[in-house]
Every structure is written in C-alpha cells, then in structure tokens.
C-alpha positions in Angstrom: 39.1 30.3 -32.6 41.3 32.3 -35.2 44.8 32.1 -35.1 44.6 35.9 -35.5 42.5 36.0 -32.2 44.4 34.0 -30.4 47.5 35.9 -31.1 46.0 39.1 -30.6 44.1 37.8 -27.3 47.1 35.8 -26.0 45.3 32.3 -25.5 43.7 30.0 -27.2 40.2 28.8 -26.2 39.5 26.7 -29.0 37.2 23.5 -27.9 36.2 25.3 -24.9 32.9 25.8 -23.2 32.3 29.8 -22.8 32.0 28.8 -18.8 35.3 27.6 -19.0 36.7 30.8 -20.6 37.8 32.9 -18.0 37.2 37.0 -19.0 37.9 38.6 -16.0 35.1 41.4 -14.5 34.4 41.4 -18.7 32.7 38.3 -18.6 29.3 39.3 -18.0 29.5 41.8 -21.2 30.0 38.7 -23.8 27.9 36.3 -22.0 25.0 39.0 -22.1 25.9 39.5 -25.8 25.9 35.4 -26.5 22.4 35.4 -24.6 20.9 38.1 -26.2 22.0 36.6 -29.7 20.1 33.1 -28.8 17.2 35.0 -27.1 16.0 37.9 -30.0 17.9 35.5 -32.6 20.0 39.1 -33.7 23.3 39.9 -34.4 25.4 41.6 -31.4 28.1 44.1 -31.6 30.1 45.9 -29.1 33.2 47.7 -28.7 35.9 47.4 -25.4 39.3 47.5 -24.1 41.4 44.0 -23.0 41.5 45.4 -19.5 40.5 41.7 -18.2 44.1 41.2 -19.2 45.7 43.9 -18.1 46.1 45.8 -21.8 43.5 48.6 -21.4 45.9 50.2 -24.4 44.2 47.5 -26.9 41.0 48.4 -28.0 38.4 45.5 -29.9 34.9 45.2 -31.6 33.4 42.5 -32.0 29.7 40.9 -33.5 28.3 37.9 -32.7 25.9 36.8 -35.2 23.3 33.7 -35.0 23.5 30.3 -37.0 21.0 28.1 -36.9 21.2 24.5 -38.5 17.5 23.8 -38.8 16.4 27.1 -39.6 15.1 27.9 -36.0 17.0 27.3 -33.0 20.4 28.8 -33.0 23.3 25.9 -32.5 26.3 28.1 -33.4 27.5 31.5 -33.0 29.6 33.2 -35.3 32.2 36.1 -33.8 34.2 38.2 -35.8 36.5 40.4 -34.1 39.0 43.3 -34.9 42.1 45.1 -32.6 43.0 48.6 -32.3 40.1 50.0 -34.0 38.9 53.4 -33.6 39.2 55.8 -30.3 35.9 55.2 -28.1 34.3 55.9 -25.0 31.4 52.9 -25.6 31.7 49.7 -24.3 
C-alpha cells in the first residue's frame, strides 16, 4: 500500500489479507470489484465517498487492474487510487 494511500485513507493495510481489511458497509463494493477483476480477467474502476470512515466530504476513484505471472491466472491486483476528484453522484 502507498504511503500516499495510507495517508489519505488513515491506515495502513499493507501485508494484509482483503478479509482482514475492515471497509465498513463499503466492503462489498471493492470485493465485488476484486472478484469481477479475477473472474472476466478486466480492469475495474469506480468512484465513492470515505463514508465507511465517517468522511463522506472525501471523494475517491479508483481501478483495479489484473496481473497475471504466468500469463493466465491472475496472482496480483494492481489499484491505483486518487482523492478529491471530481463532483459525482456514481458510486
């Protein structure tokens, strides 16, 4: 995990499992994002709000794109993520 992420997020989940992570009621919008990635092997975006943490007032996008070691099955995902972007109603 970034430095910049964890500073923006507040916590640091480096090393962790995502089922240790702890995202509030938003955890079921990035584990459906990780899933779809490893399932139609495509990159994911979405937009939100922190409100998990109580910071509706910070907005985020983030993608999650699929790596794959072997060529096939995808080992690793890759996550980029930016704060405060643009005003939206999508989540």
């Amino acid at each position: 995990m970034g430095t910049h992420i964890v500073e923006r997020d507040g916590r640091n989940l480096t090393g962790s499992y995502f089922d240790t992570a702890t995202f509030g009621d938003a955890n079921h919008m990035f584990e459906d994002s990780f899933r779809r990635v490893c399932r139609e092997r495509v990159p994911v975006a979405f937009r939100g709000c922190l409100f998990w943490q109580d910071r509706s007032h910070r907005k985020f996008e983030q993608i999650n794109l699929p790596l794959s070691a072997d060529g096939d099955a995808i080992d690793k995902i890759f996550c980029a993520v930016t704060f405060n972007c643009r005003e939206t109603n999508d989540v």
